[in-house]
C-alpha positions as CSV (number, residue, x, y, z in Angstrom):
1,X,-10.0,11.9,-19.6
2,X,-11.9,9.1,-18.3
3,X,-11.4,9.0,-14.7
4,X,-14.8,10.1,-13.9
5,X,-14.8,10.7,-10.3
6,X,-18.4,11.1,-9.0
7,X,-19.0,12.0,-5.1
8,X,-22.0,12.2,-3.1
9,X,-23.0,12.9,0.8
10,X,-26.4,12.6,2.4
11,X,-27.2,14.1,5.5
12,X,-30.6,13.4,7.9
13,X,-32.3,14.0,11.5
14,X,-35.3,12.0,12.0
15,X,-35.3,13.8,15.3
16,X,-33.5,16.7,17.5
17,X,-30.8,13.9,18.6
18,X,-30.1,11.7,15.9
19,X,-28.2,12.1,12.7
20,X,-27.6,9.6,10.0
21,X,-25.1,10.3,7.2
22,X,-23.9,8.7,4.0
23,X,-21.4,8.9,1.9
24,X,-19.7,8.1,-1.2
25,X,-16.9,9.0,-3.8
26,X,-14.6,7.6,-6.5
27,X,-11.1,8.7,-6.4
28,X,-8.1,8.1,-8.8
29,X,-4.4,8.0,-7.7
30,X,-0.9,6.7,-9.1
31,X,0.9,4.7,-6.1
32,X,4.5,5.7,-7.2
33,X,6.0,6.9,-10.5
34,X,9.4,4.9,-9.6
35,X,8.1,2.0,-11.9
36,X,7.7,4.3,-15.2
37,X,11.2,6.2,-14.4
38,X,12.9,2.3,-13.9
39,X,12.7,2.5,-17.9
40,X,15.5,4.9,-17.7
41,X,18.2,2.5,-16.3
42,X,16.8,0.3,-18.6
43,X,20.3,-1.1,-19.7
44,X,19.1,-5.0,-20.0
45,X,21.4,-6.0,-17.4
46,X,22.1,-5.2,-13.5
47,X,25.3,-5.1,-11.7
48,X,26.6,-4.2,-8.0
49,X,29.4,-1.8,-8.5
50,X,31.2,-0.6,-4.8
51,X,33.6,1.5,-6.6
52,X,35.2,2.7,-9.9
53,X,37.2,-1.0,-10.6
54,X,34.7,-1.9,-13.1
55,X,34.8,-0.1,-16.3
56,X,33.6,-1.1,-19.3
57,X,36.3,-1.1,-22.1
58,X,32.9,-1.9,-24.5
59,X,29.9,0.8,-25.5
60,X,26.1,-0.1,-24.6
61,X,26.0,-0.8,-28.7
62,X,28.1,-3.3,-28.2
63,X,27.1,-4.5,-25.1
64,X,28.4,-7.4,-22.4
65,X,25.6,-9.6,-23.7
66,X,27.2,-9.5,-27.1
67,X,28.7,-13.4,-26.6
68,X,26.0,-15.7,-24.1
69,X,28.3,-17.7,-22.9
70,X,28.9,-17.5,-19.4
71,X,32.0,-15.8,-18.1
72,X,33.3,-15.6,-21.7
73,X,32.2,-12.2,-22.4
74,X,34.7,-10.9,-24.9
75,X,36.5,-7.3,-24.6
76,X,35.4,-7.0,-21.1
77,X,36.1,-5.9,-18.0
78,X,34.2,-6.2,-15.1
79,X,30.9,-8.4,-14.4
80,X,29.6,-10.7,-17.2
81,X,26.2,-11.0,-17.7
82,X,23.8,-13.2,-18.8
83,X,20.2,-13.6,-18.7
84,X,19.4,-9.9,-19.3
85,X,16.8,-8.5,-16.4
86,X,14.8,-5.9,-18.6
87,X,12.1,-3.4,-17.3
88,X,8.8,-3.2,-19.2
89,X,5.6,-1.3,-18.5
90,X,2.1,-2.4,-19.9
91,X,1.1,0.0,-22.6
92,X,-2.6,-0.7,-21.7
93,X,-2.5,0.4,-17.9
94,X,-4.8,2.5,-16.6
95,X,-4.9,4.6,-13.6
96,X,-5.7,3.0,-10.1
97,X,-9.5,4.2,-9.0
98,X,-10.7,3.3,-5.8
99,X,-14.7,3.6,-4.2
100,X,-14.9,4.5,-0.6
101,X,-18.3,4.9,1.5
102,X,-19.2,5.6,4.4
103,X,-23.3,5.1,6.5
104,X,-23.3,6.0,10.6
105,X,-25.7,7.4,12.9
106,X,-24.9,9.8,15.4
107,X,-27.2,10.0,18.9
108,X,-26.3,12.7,21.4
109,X,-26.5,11.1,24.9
110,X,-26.6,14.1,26.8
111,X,-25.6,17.9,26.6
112,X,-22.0,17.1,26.1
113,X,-21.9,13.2,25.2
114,X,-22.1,11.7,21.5
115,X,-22.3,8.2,20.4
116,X,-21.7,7.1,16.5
117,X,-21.6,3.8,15.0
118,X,-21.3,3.1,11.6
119,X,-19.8,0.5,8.2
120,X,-17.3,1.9,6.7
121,X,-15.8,0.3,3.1
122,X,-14.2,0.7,0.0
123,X,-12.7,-1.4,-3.4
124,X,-10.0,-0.5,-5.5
125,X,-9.7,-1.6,-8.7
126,X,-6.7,-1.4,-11.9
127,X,-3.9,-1.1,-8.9
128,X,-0.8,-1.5,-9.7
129,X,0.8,-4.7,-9.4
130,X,4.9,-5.6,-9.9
131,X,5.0,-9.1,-11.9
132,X,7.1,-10.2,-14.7
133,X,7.0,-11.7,-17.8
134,X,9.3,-14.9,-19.0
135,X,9.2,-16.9,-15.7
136,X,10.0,-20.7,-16.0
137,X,7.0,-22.7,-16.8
138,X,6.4,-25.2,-14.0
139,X,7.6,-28.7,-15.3
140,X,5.2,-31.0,-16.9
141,X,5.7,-34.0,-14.6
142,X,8.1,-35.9,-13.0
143,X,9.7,-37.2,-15.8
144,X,10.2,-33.6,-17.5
145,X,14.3,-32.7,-16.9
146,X,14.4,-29.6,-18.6
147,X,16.4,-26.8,-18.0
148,X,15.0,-23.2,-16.8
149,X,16.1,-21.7,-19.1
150,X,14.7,-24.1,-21.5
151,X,11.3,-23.3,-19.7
152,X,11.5,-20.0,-20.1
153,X,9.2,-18.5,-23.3
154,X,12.1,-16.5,-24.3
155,X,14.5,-18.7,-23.7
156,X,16.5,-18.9,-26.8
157,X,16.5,-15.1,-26.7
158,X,19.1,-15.5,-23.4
159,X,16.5,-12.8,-21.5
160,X,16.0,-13.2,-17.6
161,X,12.8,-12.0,-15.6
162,X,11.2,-8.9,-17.2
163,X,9.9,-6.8,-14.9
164,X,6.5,-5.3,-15.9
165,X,4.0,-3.2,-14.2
166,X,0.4,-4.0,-14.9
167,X,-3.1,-2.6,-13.5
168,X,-3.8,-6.0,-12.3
169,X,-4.5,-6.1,-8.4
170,X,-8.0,-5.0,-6.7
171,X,-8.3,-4.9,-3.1
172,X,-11.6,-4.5,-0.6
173,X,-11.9,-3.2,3.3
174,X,-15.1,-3.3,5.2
175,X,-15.1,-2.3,8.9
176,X,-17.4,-1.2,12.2
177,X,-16.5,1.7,13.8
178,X,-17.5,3.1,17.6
179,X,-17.0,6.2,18.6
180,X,-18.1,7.8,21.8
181,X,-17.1,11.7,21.9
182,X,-17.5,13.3,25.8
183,X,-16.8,17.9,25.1
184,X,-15.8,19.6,28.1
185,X,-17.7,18.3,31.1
186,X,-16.4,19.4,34.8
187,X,-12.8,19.3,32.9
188,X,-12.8,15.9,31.3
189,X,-12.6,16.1,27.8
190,X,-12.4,12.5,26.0
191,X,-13.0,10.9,22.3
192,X,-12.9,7.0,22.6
193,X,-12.8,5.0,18.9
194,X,-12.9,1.1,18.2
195,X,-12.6,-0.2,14.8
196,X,-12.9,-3.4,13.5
197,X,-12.2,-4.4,9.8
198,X,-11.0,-6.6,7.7
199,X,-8.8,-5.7,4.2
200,X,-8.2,-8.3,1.5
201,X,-6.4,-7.9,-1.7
202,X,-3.8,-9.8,-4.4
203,X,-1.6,-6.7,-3.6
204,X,-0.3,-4.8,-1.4
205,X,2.1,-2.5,-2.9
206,X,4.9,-2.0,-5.8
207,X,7.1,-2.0,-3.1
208,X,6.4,-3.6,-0.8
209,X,7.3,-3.5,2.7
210,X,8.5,-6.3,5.1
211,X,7.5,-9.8,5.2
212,X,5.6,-9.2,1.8
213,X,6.5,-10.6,-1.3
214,X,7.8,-8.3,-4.8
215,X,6.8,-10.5,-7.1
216,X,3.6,-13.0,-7.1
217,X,4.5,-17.0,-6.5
218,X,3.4,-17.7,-9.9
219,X,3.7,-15.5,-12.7
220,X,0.7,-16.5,-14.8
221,X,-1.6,-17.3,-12.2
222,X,-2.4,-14.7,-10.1
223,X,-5.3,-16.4,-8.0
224,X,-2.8,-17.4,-5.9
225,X,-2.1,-14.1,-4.4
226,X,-5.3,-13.5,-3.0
227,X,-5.8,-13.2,0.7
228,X,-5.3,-10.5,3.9
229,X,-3.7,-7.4,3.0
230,X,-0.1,-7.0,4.4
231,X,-0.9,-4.0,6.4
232,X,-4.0,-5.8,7.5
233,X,-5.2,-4.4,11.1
234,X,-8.2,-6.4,12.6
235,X,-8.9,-4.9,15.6
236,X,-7.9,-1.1,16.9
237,X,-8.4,1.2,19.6
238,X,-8.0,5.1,20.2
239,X,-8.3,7.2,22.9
240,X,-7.5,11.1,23.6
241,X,-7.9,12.0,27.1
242,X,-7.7,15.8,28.3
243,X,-8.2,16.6,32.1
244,X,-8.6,20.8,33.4
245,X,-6.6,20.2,36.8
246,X,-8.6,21.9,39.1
247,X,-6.0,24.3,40.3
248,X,-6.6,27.9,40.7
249,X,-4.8,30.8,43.1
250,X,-5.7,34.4,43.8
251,X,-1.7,35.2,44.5
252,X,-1.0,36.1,40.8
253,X,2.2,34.9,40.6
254,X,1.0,31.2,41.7
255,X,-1.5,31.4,39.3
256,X,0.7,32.3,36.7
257,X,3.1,29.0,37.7
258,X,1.0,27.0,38.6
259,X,-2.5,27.4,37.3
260,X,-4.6,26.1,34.6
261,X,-2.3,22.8,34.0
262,X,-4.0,20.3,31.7
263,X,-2.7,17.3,31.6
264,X,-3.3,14.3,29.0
265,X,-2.9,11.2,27.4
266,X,-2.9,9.7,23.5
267,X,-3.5,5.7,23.6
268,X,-3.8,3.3,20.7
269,X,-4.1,-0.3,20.7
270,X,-4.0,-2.9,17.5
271,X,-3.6,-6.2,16.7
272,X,-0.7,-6.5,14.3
């Protein structure tokens, strides 16, 4: 009930060629619902299973973590666990919003050509960020021997990492945009785009894709995480190219083959 979600666009021609717009809006979206329906496997404790070997001869009351000593789980057969991986979700999350605007200015060049440059940008805010709770504190000097799990807040409780999703993460993106548009002239058609831009957040995704990491570096200090988004794209380049090939017949049947071809061509260029 409060994600208020203003939007606003301005429109002006200070003269028969020229346009200048703006534009703004605030818009609210979950990035996935896996994190909240995680709860439901939520059995404390994870284990490969490739086939039917493994069965418990134990209920989940009882449970495998019902003795903590390592490989001396009692009435049970299969994996042993220890160091329970739990799921958690913050009860005080909210839902992601992010701010997008736009300000360019049109010019027509001639009867068919357009030229538009304009700043593009946006923030996001309350995004949802994968961390977890009961990480090993970082030793407190050289002389400090202690154990992880010793390190671990909840250590004497025998839990593992618990996973938490938290509306932690903001993100920002500003970029330039060019755009030259050429309608129909003598057959050519074009529309040629350049962007460039720059994306920073502490976040990239709950899931994350490739050479990005799940969980932040540090657990309790999130600073760290700060820097170019994963799917970062500097510099990029577009172009759409449609050509009427000047081919016309008065035999019908030619025509028919081998009249009014277009041919054309979809090119993009980025920096990875």
């Amino acid at each position: 009930t409060n994600d208020f979600a203003p939007r606003i666009g301005i429109s002006y021609a200070p003269d028969g060629k020229s346009t200048i717009r703006f534009g703004y809006g605030m818009f609210y979206a979950q990035d996935t619902a896996n994190p909240v329906f995680d709860m439901g496997r939520n059995f404390g404790a994870r284990d490969t299973a490739r086939s039917f070997d493994a069965v418990p001869t134990v209920n989940f009351e009882q449970g495998p973590w019902e003795n903590k000593t390592p490989g001396n789980c009692s009435n049970w057969d299969g994996a042993c666990f220890n160091g329970l991986y739990t799921f958690g979700n913050d009860p005080g999350r909210v839902t992601p919003n992010i701010q997008q605007w736009v300000l360019n200015l049109q010019r027509q060049v001639t009867d068919t050509l357009m030229f538009e440059v304009g700043y593009m940008g946006s923030v996001g805010h309350n995004l949802q960020k994968m961390h977890g709770w009961n990480q090993p504190l970082l030793r407190a000097g050289p002389g400090d021997n202690t154990s992880e799990a010793a390190r671990r807040p909840w250590g004497d409780a025998a839990y593992g990492t618990i996973q938490t999703i938290s509306s932690l993460a903001n993100s920002n993106y500003h970029a330039l945009g060019v755009k030259l548009l050429q309608r129909n002239n003598n057959g050519l058609t074009y529309s040629l785009g350049y962007t460039w831009a720059k994306s920073i957040d502490d976040s990239s995704a709950i899931r994350t894709n490739g050479g990005d990491n799940l969980f932040p570096g540090n657990f309790y200090d999130f600073s760290t995480e700060r820097g170019l988004s994963q799917f970062h794209t500097a510099h990029r380049v577009t172009a759409s190219i449609l050509y009427d090939l000047p081919l016309r017949f008065d035999n019908g049947l030619l025509e028919a083959i081998a009249g009014g071809w277009q041919v054309g061509s979809i090119l993009t260029f980025s920096t990875g």
